[in-house]
C-alpha positions as CSV (number, residue, x, y, z in Angstrom):
1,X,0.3,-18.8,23.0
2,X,-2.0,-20.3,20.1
3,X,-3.8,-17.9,18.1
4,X,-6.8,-18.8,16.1
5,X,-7.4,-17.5,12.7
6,X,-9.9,-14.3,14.0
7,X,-7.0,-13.4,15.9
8,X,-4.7,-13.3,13.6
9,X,-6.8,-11.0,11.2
10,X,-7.9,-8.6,14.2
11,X,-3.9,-8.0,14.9
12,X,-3.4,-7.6,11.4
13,X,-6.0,-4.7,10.8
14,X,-4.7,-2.8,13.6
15,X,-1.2,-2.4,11.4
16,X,-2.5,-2.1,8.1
17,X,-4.6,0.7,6.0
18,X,-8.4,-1.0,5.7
19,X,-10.7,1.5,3.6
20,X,-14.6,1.3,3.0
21,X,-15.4,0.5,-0.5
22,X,-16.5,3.7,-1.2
23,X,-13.2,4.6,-1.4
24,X,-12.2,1.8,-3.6
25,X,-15.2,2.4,-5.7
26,X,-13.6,6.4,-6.3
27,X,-10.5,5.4,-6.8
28,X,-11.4,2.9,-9.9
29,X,-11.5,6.2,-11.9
30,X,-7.4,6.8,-11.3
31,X,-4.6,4.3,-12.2
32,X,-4.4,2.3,-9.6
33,X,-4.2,-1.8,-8.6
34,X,-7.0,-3.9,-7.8
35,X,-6.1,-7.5,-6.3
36,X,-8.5,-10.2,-5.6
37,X,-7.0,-12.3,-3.8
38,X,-9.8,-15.0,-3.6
39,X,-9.7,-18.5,-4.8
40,X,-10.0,-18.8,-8.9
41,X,-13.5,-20.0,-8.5
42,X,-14.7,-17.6,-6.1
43,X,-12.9,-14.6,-8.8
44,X,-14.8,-16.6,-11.8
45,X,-18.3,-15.7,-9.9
46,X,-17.7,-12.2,-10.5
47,X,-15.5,-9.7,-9.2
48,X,-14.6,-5.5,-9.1
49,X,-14.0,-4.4,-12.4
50,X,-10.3,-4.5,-13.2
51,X,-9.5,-6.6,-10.8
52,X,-6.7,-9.2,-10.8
53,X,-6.9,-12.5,-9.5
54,X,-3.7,-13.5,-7.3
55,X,-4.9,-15.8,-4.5
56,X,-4.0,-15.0,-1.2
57,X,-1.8,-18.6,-1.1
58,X,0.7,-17.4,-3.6
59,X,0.2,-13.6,-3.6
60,X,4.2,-12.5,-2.2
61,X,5.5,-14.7,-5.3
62,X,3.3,-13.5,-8.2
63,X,4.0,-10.3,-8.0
64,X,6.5,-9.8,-10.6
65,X,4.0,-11.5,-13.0
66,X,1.1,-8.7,-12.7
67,X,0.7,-6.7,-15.8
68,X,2.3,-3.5,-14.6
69,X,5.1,-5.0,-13.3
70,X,5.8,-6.6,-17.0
71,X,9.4,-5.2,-18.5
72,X,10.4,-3.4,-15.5
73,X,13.7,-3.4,-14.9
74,X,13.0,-3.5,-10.8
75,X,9.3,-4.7,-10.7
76,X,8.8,-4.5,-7.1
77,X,9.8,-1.3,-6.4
78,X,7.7,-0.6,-9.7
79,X,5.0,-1.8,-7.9
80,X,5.8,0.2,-4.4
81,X,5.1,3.2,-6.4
82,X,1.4,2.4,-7.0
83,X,-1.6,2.3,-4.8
84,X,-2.9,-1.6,-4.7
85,X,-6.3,-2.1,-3.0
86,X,-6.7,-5.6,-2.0
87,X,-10.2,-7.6,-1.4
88,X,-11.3,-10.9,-0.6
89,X,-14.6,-12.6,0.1
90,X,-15.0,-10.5,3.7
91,X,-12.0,-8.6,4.5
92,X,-9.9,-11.0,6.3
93,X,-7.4,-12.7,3.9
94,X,-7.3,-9.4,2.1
95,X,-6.1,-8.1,5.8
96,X,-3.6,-10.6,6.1
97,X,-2.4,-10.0,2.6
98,X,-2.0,-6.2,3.1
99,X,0.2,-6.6,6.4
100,X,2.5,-9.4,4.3
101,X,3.0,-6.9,1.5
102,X,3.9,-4.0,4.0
103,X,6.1,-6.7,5.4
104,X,7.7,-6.9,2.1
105,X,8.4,-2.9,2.4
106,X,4.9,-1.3,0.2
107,X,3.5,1.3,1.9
108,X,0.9,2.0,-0.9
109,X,-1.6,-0.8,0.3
110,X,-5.1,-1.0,1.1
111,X,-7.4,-3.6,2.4
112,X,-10.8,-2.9,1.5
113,X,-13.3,-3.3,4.0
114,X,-16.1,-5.9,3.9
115,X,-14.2,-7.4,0.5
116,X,-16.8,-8.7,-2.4
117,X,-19.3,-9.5,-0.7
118,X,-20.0,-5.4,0.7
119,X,-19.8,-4.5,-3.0
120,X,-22.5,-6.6,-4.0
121,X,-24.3,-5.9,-1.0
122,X,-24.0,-1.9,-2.0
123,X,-25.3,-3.8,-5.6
124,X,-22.1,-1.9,-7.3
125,X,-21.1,-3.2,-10.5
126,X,-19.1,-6.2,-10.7
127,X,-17.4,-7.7,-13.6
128,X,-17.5,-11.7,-15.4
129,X,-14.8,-13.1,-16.9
């Protein structure tokens, strides 16, 4: 059976942790992760403040090249230890994203609801580069 993109991202929020961005939005004050995994020029319009920009498309083979993982001697599991929050435009490739890092064996991942655009709609502050 084909599946279409919707789909796809409706199965993958039923296995994955999806969180309002409230939550992300509290949790900005502890040391966590914050992935957007947006295009470049979507990320260059403004996004969450300390975010990093890995785009969705090559997301499972930057890891190792994110700041905190720099110098560790097993970055991944490193990483494993850490909450990451993940957002894209709307929710859905950041959906996809979190069920391909729980895949990969993190259990510390979050989706963020609505993605960029719900923060800007809730007028919270976003950062230029």
């Amino acid at each position: 059976m084909i599946k279409t993109a919707p789909q796809l991202v409706a199965e993958a929020k039923q296995r994955i942790k999806e969180v309002p961005i409230s939550t992300l939005e509290q949790q900005l004050a502890h040391p966590i992760i914050v992935l957007d995994v947006r295009e470049p020029d979507e990320y260059h319009q403004g996004f969450v403040p300390g975010a990093i920009n890995v785009p969705r498309g090559i997301l499972e083979t930057s890891l190792t090249n994110l700041p905190q993982a720099k110098g560790a001697e097993a970055p991944l599991e490193e990483l494993a230890e850490q909450d990451i929050y993940l957002y894209c435009r709307s929710g859905a490739r950041s959906a996809l994203a979190a069920e391909s890092l729980m895949r990969m064996g993190f259990t510390k991942v979050y989706s963020v609801e609505g993605g960029f655009e719900a923060w800007k709609k809730a007028d919270l502050r976003i950062e230029l580069p």
